[in-house]
N, C-alpha and C positions, 0 to 999 in steps of 0.2 A: 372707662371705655377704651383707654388706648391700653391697658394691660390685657382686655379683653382682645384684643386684634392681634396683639403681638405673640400673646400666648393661640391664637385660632392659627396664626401663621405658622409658628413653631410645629404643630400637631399638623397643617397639610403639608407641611417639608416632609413627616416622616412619614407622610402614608404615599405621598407623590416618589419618595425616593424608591420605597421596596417595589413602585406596582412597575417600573421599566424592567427592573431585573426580572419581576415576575412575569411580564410578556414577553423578555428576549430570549427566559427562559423556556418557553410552551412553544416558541414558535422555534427553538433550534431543538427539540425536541420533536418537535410534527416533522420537520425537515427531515432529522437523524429516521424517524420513523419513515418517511415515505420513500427515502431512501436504500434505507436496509428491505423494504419491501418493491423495490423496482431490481433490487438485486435478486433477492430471493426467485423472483418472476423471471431474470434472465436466466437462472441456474440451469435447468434442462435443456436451454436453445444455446449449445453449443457452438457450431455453424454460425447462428447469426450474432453471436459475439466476438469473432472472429476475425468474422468479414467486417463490425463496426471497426473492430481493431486496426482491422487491415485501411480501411478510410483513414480511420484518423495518423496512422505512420506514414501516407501517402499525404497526407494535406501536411505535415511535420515535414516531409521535404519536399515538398513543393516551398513552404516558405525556406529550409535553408538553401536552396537553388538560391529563388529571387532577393534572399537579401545579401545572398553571397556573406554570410556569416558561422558563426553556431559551431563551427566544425570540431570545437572542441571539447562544446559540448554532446555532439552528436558521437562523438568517439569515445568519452564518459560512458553516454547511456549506450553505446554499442556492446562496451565492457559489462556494464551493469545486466544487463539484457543475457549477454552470453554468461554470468555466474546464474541468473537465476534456473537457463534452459539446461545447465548443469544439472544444478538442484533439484530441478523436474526431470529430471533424465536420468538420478541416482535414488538410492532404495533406501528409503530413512533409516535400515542399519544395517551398517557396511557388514556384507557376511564373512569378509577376511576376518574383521576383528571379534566380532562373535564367534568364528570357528576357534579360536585362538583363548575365549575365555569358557563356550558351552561346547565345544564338539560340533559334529554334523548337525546340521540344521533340518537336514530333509527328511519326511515321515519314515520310519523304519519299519513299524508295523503299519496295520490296518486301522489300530487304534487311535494313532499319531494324526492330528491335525494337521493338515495341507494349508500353509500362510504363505497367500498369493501375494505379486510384486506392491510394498505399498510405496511411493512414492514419497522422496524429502517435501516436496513442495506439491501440492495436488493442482491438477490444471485450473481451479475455478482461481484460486489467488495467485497463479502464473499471470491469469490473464490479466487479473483484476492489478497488479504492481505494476505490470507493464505498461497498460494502458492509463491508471493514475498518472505515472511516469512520463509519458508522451504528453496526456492532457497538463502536466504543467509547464513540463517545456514547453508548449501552446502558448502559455500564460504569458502576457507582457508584467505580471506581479512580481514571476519570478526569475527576472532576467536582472541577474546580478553579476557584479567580476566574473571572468572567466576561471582565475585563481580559488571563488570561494565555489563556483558549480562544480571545477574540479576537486577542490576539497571536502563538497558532498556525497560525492558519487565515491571517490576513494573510501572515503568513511564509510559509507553505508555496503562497500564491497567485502572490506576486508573486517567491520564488525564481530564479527566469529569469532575471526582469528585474533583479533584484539582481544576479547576478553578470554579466550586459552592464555594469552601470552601474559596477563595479567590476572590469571589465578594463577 
């Protein structure tokens, strides 16, 4: 009888163990899913992402006003902020350096395909970094040394350029 318990215990430890991972698993997937599908839904309404945008960097200083703090991270994410409107504001290939390896770029005949301006960085994931960005500075999770916000924001600025310089 007591081998009979010990061994019934043994066998629901292991069904009791896999069924948490198997529900934290369905429910951070429903999550991922209804999220990439509130995104998808925002994609066309331009405007009104915008102007959420524009709220939430407005309620972002209104708290560093009132707590008279942040300013070093808010000069972090002002950097960060101005490399990405860069990167949305330049042409995913720079046409100096392709002129230099293919020639003119622009149609010469009728037959020549006309490739209109594409953008490094497209507006839907401008918006969507920035406002990430803002939403965690928001965060009381992620309010850590001053030293290590500014050592993320550096990091994530100059990333690029770090792995050129390390090939």
């Amino acid at each position: 009888m007591e081998s009979g318990v010990v061994g019934g215990g043994g066998s629901d430890e292991n069904l009791s163990s896999g069924l948490p991972s198997s529900v934290v698993t369905e429910w951070s997937s429903g999550v991922s899913r209804r999220y990439q599908y509130l995104l998808d839904k925002s994609t066309p309404h331009v405007l009104r992402r915008w102007i959420g945008f524009s709220l939430v960097a407005v309620i972002y200083m209104i708290r560093v006003y009132f707590i008279q703090g942040f300013y070093i991270i808010s000069y972090g994410l002002g950097i960060y902020i101005l490399n990405l409107l860069i990167a949305f504001l330049s042409p995913q290939v720079d046409p100096e350096i392709q002129e230099l390896s293919d020639g003119p770029t622009l149609p010469t005949r009728g037959s020549d395909e006309f490739r209109p301006f594409v953008r490094r960085l497209p507006e839907f994931k401008f918006w969507y970094v920035i406002l990430s960005f803002f939403s965690f500075s928001l965060s009381r999770i992620f309010v850590f040394p001053i030293f290590l916000n500014f050592l993320g924001f550096f990091l994530s600025i100059v990333k690029r350029s770090l792995v050129d310089w390390l090939d």
